[in-house]
Backbone bond lengths (Angstrom), bond angles and torsions (degrees), N, CA, C in turn:
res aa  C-N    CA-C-N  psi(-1)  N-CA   C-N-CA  omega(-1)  CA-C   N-CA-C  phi
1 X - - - 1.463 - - 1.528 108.84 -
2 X 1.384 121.43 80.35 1.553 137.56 -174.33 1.680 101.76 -51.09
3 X 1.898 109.10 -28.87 1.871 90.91 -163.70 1.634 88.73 -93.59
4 X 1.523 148.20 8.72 1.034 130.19 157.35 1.582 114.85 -74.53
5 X 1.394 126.91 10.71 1.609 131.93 -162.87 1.153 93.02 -154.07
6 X 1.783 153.04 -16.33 1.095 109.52 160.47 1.372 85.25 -137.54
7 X 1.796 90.01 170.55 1.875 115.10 170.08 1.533 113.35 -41.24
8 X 1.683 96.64 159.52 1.809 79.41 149.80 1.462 130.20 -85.94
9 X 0.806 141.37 -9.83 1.579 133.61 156.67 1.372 120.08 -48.23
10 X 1.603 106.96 -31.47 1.749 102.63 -158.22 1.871 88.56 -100.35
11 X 1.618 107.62 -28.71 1.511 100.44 158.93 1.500 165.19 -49.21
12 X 1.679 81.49 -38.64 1.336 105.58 169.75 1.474 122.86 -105.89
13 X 1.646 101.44 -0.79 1.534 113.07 154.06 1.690 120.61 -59.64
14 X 1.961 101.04 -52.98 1.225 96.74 171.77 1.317 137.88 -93.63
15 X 1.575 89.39 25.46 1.952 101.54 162.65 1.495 104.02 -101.62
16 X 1.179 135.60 -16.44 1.515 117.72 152.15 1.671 128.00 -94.86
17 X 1.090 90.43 -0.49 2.022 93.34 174.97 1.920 79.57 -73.46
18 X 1.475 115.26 -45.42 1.505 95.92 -157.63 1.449 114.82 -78.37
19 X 1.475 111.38 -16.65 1.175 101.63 156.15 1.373 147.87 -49.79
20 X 1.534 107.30 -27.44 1.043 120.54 -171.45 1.112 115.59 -77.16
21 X 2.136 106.83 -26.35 1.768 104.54 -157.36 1.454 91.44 -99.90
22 X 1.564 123.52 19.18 1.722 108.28 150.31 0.982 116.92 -61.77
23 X 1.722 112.70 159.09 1.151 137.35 145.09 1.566 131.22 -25.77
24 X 1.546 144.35 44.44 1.542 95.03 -168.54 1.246 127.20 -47.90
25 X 1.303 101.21 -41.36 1.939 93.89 -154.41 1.645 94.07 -53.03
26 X 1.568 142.40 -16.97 1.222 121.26 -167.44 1.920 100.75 -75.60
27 X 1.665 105.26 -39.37 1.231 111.41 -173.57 1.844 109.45 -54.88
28 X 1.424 106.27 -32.49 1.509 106.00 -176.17 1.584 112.35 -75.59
29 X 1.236 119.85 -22.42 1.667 140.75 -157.11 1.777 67.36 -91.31
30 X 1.318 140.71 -80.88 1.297 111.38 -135.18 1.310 104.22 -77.29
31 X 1.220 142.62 -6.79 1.722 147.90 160.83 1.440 111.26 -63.86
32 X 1.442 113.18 -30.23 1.287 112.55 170.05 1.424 127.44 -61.79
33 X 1.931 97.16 -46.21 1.449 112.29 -179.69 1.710 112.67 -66.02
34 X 1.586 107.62 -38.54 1.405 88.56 178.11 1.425 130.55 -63.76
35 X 1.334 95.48 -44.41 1.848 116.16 170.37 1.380 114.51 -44.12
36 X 1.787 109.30 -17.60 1.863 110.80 178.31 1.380 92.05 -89.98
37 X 1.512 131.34 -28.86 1.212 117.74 -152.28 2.038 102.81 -88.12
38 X 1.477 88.53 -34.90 1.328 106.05 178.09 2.036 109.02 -55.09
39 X 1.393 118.62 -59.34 1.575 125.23 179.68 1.720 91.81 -75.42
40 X 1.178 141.33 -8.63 1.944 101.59 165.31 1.851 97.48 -114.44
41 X 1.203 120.93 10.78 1.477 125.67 140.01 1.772 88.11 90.75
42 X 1.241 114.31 52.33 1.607 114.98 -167.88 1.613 88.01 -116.33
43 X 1.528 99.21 151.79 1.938 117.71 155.16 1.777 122.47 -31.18
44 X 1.281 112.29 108.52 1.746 84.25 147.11 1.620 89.48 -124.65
45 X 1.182 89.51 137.01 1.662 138.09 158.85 1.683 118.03 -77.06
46 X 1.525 124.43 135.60 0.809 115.25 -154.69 1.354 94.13 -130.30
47 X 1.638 152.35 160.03 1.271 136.23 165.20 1.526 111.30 -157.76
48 X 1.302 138.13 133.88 1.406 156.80 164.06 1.354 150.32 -141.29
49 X 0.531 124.02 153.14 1.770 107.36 170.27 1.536 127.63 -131.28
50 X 1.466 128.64 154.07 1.306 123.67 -142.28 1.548 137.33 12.68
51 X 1.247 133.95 -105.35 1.655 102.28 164.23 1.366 134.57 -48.96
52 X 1.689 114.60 -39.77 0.853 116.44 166.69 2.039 134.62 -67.62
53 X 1.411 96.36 3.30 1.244 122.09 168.02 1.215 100.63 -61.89
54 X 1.657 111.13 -67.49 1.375 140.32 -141.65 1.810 92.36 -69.72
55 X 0.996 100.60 -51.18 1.921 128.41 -175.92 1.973 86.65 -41.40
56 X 1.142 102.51 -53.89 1.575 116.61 -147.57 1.812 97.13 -62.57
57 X 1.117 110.72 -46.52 1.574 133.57 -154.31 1.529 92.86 -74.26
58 X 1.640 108.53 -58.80 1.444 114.16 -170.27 1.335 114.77 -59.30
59 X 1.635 115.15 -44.53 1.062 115.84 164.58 1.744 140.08 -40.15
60 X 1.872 88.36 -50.96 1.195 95.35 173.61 1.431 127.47 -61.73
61 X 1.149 131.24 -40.65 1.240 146.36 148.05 1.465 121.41 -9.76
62 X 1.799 111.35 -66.24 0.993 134.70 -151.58 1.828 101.17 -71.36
63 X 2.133 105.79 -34.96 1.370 118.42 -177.89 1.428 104.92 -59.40
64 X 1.599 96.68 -37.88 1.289 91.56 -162.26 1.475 126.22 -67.75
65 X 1.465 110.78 -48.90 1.531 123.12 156.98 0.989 143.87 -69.71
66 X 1.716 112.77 -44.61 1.333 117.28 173.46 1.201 129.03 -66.44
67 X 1.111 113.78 -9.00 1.236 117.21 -178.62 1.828 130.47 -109.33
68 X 1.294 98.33 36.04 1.354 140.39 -159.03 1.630 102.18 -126.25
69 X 1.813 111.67 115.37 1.527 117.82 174.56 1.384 94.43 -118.28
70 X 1.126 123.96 -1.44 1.955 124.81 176.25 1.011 115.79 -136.75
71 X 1.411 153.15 81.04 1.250 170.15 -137.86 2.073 94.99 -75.14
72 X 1.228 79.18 -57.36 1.692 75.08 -177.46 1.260 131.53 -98.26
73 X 1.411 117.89 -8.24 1.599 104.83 158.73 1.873 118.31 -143.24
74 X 1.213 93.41 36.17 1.574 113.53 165.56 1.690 107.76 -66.28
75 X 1.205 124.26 108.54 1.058 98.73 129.51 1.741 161.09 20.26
76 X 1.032 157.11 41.38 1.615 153.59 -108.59 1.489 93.86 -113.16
77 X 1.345 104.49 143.77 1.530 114.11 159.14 1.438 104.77 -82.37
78 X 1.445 123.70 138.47 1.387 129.91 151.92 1.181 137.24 -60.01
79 X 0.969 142.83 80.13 1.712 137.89 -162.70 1.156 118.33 -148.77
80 X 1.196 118.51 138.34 1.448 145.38 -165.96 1.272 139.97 -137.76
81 X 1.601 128.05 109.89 1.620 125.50 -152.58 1.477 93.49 -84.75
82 X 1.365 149.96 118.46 1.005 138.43 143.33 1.311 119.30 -47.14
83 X 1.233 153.70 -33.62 1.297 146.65 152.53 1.654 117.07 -38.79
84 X 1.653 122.74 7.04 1.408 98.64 165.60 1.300 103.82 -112.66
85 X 1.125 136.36 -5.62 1.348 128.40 -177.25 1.743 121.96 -64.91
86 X 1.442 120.27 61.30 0.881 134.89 -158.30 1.411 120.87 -35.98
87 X 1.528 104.31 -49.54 1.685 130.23 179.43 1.360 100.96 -48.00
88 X 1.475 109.61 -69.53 1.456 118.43 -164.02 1.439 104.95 -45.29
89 X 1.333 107.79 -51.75 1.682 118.11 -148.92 1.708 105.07 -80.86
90 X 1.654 117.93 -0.10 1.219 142.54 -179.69 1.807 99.99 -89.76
91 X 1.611 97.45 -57.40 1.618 93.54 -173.40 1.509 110.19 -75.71
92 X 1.341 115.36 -46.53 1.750 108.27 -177.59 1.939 110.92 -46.57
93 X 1.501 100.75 -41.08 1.202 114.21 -163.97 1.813 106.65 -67.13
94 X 0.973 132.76 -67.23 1.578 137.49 133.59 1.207 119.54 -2.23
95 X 1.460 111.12 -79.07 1.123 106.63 -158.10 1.903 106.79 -95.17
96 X 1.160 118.99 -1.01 1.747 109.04 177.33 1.187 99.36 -147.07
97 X 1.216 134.76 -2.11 1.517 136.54 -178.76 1.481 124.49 102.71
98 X 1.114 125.91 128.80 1.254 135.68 169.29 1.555 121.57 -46.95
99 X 0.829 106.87 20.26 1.724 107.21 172.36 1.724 94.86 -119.79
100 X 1.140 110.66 15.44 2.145 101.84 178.49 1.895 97.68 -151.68
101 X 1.525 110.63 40.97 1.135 112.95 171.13 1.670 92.48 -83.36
102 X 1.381 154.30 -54.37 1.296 147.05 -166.03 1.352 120.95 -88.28
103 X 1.417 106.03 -16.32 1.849 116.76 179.08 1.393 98.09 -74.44
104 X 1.383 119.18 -52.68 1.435 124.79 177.93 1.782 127.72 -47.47
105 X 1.321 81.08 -35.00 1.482 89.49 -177.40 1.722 121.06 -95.60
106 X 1.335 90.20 -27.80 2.125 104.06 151.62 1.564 107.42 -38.44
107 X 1.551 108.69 -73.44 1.544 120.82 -168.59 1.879 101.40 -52.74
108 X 0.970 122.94 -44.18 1.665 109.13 -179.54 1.917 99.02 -73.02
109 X 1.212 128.82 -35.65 1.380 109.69 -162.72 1.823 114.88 -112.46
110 X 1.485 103.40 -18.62 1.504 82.13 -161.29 1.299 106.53 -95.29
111 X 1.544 135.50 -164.01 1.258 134.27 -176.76 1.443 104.69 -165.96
112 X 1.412 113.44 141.85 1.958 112.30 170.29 1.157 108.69 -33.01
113 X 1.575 95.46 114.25 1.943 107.04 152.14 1.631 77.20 116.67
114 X 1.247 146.71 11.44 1.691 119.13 167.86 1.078 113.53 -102.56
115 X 1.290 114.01 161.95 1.854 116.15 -174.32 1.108 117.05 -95.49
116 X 1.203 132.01 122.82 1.389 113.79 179.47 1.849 99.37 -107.87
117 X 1.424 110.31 157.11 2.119 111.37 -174.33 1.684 92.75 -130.94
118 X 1.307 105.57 103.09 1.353 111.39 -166.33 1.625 91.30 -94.74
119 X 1.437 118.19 123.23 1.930 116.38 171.10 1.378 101.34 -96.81
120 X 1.246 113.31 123.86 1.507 116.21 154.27 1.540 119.43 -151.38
121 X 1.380 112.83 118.93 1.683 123.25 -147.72 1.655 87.99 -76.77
122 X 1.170 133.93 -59.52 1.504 112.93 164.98 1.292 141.34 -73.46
123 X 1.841 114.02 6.46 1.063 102.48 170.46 1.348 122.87 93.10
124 X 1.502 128.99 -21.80 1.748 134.49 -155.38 1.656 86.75 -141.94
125 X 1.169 134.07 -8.19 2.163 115.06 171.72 1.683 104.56 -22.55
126 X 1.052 118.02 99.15 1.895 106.31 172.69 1.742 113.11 -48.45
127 X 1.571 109.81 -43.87 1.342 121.29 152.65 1.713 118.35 -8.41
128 X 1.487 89.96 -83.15 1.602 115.46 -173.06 1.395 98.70 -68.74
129 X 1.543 151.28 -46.24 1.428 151.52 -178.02 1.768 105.67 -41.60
130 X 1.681 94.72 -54.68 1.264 71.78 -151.44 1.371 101.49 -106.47
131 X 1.453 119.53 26.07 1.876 129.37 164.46 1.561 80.92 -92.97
132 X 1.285 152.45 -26.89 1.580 131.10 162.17 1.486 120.18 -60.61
133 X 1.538 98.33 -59.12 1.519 87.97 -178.29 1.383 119.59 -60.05
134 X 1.383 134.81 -31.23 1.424 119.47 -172.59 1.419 112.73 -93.45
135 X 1.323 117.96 19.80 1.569 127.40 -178.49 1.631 85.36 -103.17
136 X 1.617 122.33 -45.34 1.713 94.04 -161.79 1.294 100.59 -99.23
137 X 1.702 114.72 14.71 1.897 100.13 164.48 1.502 96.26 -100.28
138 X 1.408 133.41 -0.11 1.899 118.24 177.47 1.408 90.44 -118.94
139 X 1.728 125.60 21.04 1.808 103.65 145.65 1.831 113.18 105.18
140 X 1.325 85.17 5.44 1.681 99.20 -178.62 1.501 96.32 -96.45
141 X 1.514 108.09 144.12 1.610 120.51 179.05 1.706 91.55 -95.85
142 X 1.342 98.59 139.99 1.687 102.34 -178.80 1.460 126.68 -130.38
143 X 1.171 123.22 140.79 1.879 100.58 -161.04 2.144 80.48 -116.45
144 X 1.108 90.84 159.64 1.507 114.09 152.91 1.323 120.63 -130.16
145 X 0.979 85.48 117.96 2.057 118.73 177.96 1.991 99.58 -91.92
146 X 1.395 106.49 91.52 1.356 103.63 174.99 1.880 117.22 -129.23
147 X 1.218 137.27 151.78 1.374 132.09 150.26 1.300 108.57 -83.67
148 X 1.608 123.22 -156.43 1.263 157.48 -154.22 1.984 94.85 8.97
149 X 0.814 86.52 -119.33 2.268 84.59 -154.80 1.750 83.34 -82.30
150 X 1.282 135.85 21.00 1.311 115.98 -178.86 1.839 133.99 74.36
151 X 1.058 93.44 -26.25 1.706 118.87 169.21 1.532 85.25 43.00
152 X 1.773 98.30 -173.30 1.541 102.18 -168.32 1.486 119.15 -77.44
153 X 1.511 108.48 32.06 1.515 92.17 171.89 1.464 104.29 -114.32
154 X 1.265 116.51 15.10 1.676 126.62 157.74 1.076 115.34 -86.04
155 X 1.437 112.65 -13.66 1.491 104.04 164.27 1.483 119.67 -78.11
156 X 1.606 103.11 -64.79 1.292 128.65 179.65 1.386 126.68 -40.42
157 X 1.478 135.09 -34.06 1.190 174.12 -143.77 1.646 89.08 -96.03
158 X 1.743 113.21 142.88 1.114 91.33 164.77 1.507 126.70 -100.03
159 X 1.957 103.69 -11.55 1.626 122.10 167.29 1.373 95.21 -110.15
160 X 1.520 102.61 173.26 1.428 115.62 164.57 1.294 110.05 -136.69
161 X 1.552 113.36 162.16 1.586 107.43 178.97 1.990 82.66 -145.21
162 X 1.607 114.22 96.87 1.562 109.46 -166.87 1.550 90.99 -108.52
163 X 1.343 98.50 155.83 1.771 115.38 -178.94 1.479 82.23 -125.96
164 X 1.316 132.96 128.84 1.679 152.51 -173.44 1.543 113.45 -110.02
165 X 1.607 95.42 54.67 1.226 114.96 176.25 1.306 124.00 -107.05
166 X 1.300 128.14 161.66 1.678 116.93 171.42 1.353 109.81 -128.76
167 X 0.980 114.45 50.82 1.401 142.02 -139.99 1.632 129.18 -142.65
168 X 1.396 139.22 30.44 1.210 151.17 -138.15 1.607 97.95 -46.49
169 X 1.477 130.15 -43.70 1.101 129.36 172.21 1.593 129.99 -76.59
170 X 1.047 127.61 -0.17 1.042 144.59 158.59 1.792 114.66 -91.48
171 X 1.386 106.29 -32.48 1.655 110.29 -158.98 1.949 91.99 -81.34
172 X 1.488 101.96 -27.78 1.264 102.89 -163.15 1.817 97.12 -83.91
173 X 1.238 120.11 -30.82 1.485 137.27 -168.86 2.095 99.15 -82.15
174 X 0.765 119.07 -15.29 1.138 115.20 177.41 1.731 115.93 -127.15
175 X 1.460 105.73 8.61 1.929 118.25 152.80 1.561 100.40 -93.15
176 X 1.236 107.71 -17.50 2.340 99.28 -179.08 1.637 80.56 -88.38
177 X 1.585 116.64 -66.59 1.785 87.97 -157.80 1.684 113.56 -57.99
178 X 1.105 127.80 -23.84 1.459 114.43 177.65 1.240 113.25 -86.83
179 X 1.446 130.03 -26.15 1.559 108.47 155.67 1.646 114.27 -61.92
180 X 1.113 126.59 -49.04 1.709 116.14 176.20 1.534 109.49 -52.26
181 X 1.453 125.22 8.04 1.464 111.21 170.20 1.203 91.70 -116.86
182 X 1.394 144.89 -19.08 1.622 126.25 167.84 1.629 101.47 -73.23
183 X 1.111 136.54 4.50 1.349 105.45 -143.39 1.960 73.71 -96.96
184 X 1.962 103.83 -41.27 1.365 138.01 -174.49 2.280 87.60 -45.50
185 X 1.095 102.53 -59.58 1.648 100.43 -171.80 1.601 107.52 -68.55
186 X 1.457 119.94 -59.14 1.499 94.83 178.52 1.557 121.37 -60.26
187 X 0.961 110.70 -24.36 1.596 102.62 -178.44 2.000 113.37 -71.25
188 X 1.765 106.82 -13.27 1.168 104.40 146.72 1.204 136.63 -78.06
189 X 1.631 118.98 -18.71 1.272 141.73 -178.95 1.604 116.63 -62.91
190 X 1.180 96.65 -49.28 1.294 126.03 -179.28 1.333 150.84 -68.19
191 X 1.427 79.12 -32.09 1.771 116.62 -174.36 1.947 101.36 -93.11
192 X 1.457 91.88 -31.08 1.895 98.58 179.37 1.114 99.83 -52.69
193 X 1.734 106.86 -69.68 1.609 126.78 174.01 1.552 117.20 -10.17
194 X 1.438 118.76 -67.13 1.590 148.48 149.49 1.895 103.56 -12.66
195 X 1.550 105.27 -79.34 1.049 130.42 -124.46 1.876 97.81 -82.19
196 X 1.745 95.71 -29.34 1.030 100.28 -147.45 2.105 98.80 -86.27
197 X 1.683 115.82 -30.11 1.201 105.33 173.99 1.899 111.94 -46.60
198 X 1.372 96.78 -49.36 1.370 109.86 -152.55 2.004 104.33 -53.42
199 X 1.349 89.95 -58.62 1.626 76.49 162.14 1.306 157.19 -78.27
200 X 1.633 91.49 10.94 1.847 107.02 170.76 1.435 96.33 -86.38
201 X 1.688 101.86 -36.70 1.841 89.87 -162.27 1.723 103.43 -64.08
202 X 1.814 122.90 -15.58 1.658 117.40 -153.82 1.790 89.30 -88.12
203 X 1.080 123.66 0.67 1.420 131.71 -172.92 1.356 107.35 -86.27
């Protein structure tokens, strides 16, 4: 917890030094992947736990709407936070254990060719491991969204989108600002898509 040890100046200094030492090209690769998932009309699936729960939900949301320039005959991305299904994630959790609240819920919804964006700021959620592994043996492309060294779901994963933090509050604070810049690019992505019949047909 970096803001119990430093100011805010020296804090929010080292929330943009860490900005900087991302990846883009990973941030552009996962705008790419949705935008594939979005044009062959496939699932993305969303999964986290506690902030990164929170990360998951907001996000999902954000695909869902924000990224919308015609309310009524756009096109929609499909996407879905598994972290709200409260019921489910009550009975798996109860009744078989909390490490197969999102694997469980894969097997009723997803299908070859959907994406699933697994967040986990350390990387090791057993939860999140093993809703990865059985997504890329039944054909789902899967990203891991992780901070600190990435843990083993930078391995496992078949993209990554890593924030190189050691820092749970920062790692989680800098997966919202870089999803609010995909949300900013597909909704350019998207909107072309839109934009572009309409003015062949005014020709």
């Amino acid at each position: 917890m970096l803001g119990a040890k430093l100011g805010i100046s020296d804090y929010l200094e080292r929330v943009c030094d860490d900005i900087r030492r991302m990846d883009y090209s990973q941030i552009e690769a996962v705008s790419e992947l949705i935008e594939a998932a979005y044009d062959a009309s496939r699932f993305v699936f969303i999964i986290g736990n506690g902030g990164s729960g929170a990360n998951a939900s907001h996000f999902c949301e954000d695909l869902a709407k924000c990224t919308l320039c015609d309310f009524e005959s756009q096109k929609r991305l499909k996407v879905l936070s598994l972290t709200d299904n409260t019921s489910a994630i009550m009975a798996w959790g109860n009744d078989e254990g909390y490490d197969r609240i999102f694997l469980e819920q894969l097997k009723n919804l997803a299908s070859p060719g959907d994406l699933l964006l697994a967040i986990s700021g350390s990387g090791n959620s057993p939860n999140i491991l093993k809703a990865v592994t059985w997504a890329n043996e039944n054909g789902l492309t899967t990203i891991g969204i992780t901070g600190f060294s990435g843990g083993k779901l930078k391995a496992v994963a078949h993209h990554n989108l890593h924030a190189p933090v050691d820092d749970m509050g920062i790692a989680e604070s800098l997966h919202q600002v870089v999803f609010h810049w995909i949300i900013d690019d597909l909704y350019r992505r998207f909107s072309a898509k839109v934009e572009a019949p309409a003015v062949a047909a005014s020709r």
